[in-house]
N, C-alpha and C positions, 0 to 999 in steps of 0.2 A: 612702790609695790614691794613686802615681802619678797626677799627672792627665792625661798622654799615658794612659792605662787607661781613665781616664772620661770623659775627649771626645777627640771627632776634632775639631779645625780647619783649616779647609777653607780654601785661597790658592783666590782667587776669580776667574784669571781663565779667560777661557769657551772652548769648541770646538767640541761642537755639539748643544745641546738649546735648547728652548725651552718656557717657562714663564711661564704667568702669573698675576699674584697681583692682590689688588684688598684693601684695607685702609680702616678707617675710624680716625676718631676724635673724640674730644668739644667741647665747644665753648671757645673760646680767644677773647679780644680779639689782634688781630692788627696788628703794632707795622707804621713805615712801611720800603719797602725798598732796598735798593743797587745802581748797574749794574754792569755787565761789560761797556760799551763800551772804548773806548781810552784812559781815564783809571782812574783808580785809583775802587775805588766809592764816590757817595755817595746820600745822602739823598734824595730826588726827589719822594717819595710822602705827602704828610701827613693823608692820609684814613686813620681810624679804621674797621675791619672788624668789625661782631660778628657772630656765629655760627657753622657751624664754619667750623673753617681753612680760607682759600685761600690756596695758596700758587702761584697765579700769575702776579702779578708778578712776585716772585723768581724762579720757571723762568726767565719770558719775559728779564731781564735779564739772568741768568748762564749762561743755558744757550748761549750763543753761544761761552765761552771753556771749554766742557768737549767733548774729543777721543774719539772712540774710535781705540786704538791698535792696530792689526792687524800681528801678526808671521807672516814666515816662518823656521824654523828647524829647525836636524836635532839626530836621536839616537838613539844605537846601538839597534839591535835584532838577537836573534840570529838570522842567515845561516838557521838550519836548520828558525827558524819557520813553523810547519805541515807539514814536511817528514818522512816517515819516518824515523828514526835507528837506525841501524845499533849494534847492541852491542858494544861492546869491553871490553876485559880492564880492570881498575883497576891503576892505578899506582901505588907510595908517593909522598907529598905533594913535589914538586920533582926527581921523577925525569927524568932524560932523553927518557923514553917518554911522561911526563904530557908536557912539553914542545912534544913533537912533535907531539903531537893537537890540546894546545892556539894550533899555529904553522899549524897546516892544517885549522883552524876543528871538527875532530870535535866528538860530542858532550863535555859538561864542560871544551871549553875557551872562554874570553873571546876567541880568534883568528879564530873563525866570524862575529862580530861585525860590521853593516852598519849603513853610516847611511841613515834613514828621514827623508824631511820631515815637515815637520810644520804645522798652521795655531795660531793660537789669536788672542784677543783680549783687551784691557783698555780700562783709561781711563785717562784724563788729565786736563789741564787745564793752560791757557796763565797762564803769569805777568807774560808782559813782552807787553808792544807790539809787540819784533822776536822774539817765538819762543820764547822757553824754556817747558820743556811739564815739570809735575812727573807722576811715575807711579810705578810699586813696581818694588824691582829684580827678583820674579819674575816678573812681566807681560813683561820684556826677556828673560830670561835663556837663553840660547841662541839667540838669536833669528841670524839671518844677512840680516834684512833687516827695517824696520818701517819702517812706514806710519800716516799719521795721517789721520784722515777729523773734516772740523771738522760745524759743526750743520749746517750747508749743502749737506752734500753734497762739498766741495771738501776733494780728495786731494792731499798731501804724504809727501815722501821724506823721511822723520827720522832726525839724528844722534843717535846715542848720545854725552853729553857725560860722562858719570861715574854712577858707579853705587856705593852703600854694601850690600852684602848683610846686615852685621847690622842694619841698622835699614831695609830691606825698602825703599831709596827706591833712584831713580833723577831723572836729568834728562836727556832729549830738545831738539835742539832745530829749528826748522823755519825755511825761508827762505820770506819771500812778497815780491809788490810793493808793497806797503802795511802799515798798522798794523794789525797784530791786533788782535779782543776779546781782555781778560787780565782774571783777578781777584788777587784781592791773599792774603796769608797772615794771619790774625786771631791774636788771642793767646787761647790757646787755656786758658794760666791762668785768663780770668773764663770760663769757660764750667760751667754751675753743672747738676747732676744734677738732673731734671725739664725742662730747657728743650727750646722746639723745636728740630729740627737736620731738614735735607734733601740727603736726596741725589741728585747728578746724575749719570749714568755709563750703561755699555753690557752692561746685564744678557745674559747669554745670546748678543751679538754680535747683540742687535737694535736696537742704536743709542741715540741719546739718551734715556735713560728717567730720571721724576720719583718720588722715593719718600722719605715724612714720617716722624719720629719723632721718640722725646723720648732725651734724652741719660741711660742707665740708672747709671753707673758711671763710675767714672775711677780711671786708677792700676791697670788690668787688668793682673796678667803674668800671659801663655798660655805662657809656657817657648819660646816661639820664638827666643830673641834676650839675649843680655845685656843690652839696653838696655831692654826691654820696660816702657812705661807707658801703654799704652792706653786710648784712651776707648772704652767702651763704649755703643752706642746700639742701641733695636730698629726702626728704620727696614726697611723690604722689602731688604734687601740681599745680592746671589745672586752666582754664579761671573758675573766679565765686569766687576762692578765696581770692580776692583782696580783701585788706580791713580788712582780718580777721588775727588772734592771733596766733604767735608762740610759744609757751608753753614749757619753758625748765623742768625738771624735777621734779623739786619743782610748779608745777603748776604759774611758773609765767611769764609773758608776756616780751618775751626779743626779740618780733622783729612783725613788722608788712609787712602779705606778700604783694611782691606787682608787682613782674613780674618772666617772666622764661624765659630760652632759649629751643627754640623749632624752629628745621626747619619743623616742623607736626603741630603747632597751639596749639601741645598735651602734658604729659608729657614727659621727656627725664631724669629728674633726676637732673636736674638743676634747681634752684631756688632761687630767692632773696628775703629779706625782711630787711624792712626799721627797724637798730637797737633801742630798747625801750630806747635807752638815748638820740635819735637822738629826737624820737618821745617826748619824757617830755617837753622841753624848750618851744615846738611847740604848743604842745596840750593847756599848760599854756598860752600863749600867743594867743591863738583865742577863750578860756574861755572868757578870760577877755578883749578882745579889738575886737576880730575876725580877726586879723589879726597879721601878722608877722613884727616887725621891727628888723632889724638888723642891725650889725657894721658895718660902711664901711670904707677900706682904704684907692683906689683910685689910683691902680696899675695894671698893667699888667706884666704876671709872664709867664714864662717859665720854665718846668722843666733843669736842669743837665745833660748833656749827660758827659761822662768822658771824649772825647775832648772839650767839655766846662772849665769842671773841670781842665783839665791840660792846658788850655792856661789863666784862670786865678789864678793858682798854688794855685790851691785847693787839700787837700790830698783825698775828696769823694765824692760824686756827692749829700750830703743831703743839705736842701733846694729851696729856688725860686728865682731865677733869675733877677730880676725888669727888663721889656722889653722897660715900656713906665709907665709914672708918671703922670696922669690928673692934669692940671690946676685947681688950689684954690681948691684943694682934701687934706685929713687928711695927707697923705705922703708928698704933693709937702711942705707944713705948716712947718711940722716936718722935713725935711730936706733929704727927700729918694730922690736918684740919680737912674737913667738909669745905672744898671749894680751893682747895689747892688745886693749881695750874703743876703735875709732874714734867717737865719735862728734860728732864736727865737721869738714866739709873748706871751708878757706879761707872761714872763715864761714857754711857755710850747714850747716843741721843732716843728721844722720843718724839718719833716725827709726826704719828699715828697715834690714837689711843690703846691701839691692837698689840703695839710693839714692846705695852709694859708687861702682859702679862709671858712674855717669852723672854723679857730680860731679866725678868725677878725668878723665873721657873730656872734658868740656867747657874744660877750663885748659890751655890753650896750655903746649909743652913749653918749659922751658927760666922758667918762672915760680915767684918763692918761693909756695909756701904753709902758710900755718897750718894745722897737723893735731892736731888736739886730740884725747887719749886719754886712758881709763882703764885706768891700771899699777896692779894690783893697790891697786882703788878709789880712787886718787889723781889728780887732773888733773892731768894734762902738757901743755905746747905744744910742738909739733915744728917746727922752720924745715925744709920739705923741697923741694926743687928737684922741680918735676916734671918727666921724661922724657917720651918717643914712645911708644908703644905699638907692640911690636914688630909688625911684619909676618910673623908666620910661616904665616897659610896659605895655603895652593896651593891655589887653587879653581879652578873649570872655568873657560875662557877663553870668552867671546864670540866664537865661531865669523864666518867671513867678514867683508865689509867692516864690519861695524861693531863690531868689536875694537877696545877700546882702545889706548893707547899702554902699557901696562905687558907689558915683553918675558919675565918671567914664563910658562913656559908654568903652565897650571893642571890641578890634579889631583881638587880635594877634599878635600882633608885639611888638620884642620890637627894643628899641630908644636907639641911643647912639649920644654923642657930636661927631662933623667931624672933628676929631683932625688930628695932621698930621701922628700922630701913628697909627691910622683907614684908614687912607686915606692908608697907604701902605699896612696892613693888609691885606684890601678888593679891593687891586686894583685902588681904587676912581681917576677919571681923576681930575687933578689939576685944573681945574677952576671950578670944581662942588661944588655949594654950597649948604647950607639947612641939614637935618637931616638924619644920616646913619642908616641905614634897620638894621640894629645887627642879626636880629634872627624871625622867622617868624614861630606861633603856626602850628602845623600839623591840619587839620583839620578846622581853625578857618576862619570866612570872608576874613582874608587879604592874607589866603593859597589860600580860594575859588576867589580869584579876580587875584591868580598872584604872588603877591609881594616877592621879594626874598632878602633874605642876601648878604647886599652890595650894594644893593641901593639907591639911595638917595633921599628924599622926599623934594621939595624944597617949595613947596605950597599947602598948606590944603583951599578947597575952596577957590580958587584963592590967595589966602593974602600968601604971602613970610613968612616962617618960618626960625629958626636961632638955636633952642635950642629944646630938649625933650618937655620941659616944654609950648614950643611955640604950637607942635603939640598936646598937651593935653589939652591945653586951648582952640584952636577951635573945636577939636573934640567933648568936651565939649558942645561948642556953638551948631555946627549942631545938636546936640542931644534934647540941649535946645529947639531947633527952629522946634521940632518934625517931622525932616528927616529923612528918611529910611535910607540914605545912606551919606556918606561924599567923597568930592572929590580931590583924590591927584593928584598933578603932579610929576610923579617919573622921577630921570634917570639914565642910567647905558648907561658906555661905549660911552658917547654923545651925545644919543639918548634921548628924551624926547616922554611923553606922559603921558595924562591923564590916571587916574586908579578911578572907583567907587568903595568902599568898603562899604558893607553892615554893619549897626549895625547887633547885635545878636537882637534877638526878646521878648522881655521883656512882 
């Protein structure tokens, strides 16, 4: 069973309910614990606690450098909601008449279309002394303006400094007169399944709230994300605490929460957060550039099933499969084949097929590495230069002042080359040419216009496209040329038609 089929996972941050829970647990020796004043956390505490947990000191010391993050931001809703709608005749798909309806907002077109504000809230948490505030990139996302409110009560105007959407992180950052409380990021590798973990954050948007558990699972993927390793914990944890600080025992920061499973919208005891060594590389990297470059290899993988394994007389199913090998990509360079067994990158194993694309995203481009395979059961070493990881999708832009500097307008989508390994993927009819649909943002203009995974775009404002890069450069243009909107020509299945995609609204 699809496991989008069998749970819902819920991005937690809040808008407007409230809810409250009250939870126990058993008895624990209670180890000593760390500040969240103006220096990095230490030791303080050497009194021995028996009975059950309190975890009060820990609040009282860290909960000074944990934010709640309140944003304002728009998004489309259509013109004619709640309105009566007038019946009209149907049109064929891209006709001059759907057009029209759709350019003068009628029913069934994306033209009716208005921006709505909107409130919502998350959390945070202060890293530095002058400000930097770690949160998830969908606590920000659309946002046109955000606000930080520290444990005191006292309000700040926060910068958007960079933001990574596949790995759900963001970084904020805020001016004061003085030294901030800040906690520190833990290494999130010793953190062992049974141990306590605590969380601090803005359940519901009602401000700093304390909530216990033990650490369930590690190495969770919920299919959110290519990079997905999640720690799993059942601490109380609801919409609102996105964004905010898992707190292992020693007061330090070994996971950033950032969704749950809930068929209620509520808690169930389930929850994930983004591990603090996942989040280090990240944070580093949108300090200082605002954005994310990573390693790319340039492969299509599969996991091992053990009839995999026994028809290529494999003794066990570790590793990734090579499915398909992009042209003039670091692999096709270095000499990977369709049907290599990877299982080594630049030393560190591959025990999962899942584990390559986080050890090839972590190796700076332009670096040898060791890629160790199995060619028809035989160890090989590959000397292979790692590359960048292209940048092909157009995702929604951050509306208003706090957009970044990437002139990109953004759409949602992202882009892939029409190889003939995508062409069987997605179906693609052999004579379709132009650029394949990969992956289409929930929520974002090319969701609200339609577009789906596995489509092919074969002209951007009329002019024929051939490459990612093709569709980025006139999207580009229309934006230049201060249009609301850009116009593709999709098709799937033989069928063609024009599609309007709206930019986001800046």
């Amino acid at each position: 069973m699809n496991i989008r089929s069998k749970f819902r996972f819920k991005r937690l941050a809040a808008v407007s309910a409230v809810v409250f829970a009250l939870s126990s647990a058993g008895l624990y020796v209670l180890p000593h614990y760390a500040t969240a004043a103006t220096s990095p956390a230490e030791v303080t505490d050497n009194t021995i606690h028996y009975g059950p947990p309190s975890f009060a000191d820990l609040a009282q010391k860290v909960s000074p450098a944990v934010v709640s993050v309140i944003i304002t931001g728009t998004t489309d809703v259509p013109a004619q909601m709640g309105v009566p709608q007038l019946q009209v005749p149907q049109f064929p798909p891209g006709s001059p008449f759907e057009q029209f309806f759709k350019q003068f907002g009628m029913p069934g077109g994306a033209g009716g279309d208005v921006q709505r504000e909107f409130h919502a809230a998350g959390s945070g948490f202060i890293i530095s002394k002058d400000g930097y505030i770690v949160t998830n990139n969908h606590v920000v996302d659309h946002a046109t303006d955000i606000q930080v409110i520290m444990d005191d009560g006292t309000h700040f105007d926060a910068q958007l400094k960079g933001r990574d959407p596949k790995t759900d992180l963001a970084l904020l950052k805020i001016k004061a007169d003085k030294p901030l409380p800040y906690v520190q990021l833990g290494n999130s590798e010793k953190a062992r399944v049974g141990e306590w973990v605590v969380a601090v954050g803005n359940p519901f948007g009602l401000g700093g709230s304390v909530t216990a558990g033990i650490i369930s699972a590690r190495g969770r993927d919920i299919h959110s994300g290519p990079f997905d390793n999640f720690i799993q914990v059942d601490a109380p944890i609801n919409k609102g605490n996105s964004g905010g600080p898992l707190f292992d025992e020693q007061g330090q920061v070994i996971g950033i929460n950032t969704a749950i499973y809930s068929p209620s919208g509520g808690n169930v005891g389930i929850a994930f957060a983004i591990p603090s060594n996942t989040a280090k590389t990240i944070i580093a990297q949108l300090e200082t550039s605002g954005k994310v470059v990573r390693g790319w290899l340039g492969v299509q993988i599969q996991p091992i099933t053990a009839d995999i394994a026994d028809s290529l007389g494999l003794d066990n199913t570790h590793g990734a499969l090579v499915a398909a090998v992009e042209p003039d990509s670091p692999a096709a360079k270095g000499g990977v084949k369709v049907g290599d067994v990877i299982v080594s990158m630049d030393g560190k194993q591959v025990n999962e097929f899942k584990d390559l694309p986080r050890l090839v995203a972590d190796i700076h481009s332009g670096t040898e590495a060791k890629v160790k395979v199995l060619r028809q059961g035989k160890p090989e070493t590959l000397n292979i230069e790692i590359g960048t990881m292209p940048d092909n999708g157009v995702q929604v832009a951050l509306a208003g002042k706090q957009s970044n500097n990437d002139s990109t307008p953004r759409l949602g989508v992202y882009l892939a080359q029409l190889t003939p390994e995508a062409r069987q993927r997605f179906n693609v009819d052999k004579n379709a040419e132009g650029v394949l649909v990969a992956g289409v943002q929930p929520g974002s203009p090319a969701d609200d216009a339609g577009l789906q995974p596995g489509e092919v775009i074969s002209m951007v404002n009329q002019q024929p496209v051939k490459s990612p890069e093709d569709v980025i450069s006139k999207v580009k243009q229309a934006a230049s040329e201060k249009k609301s909107s850009v116009l593709l020509m999709v098709e799937k299945d033989g069928m063609q038609q024009f599609v309007a995609v709206k930019f986001a609204k800046a």
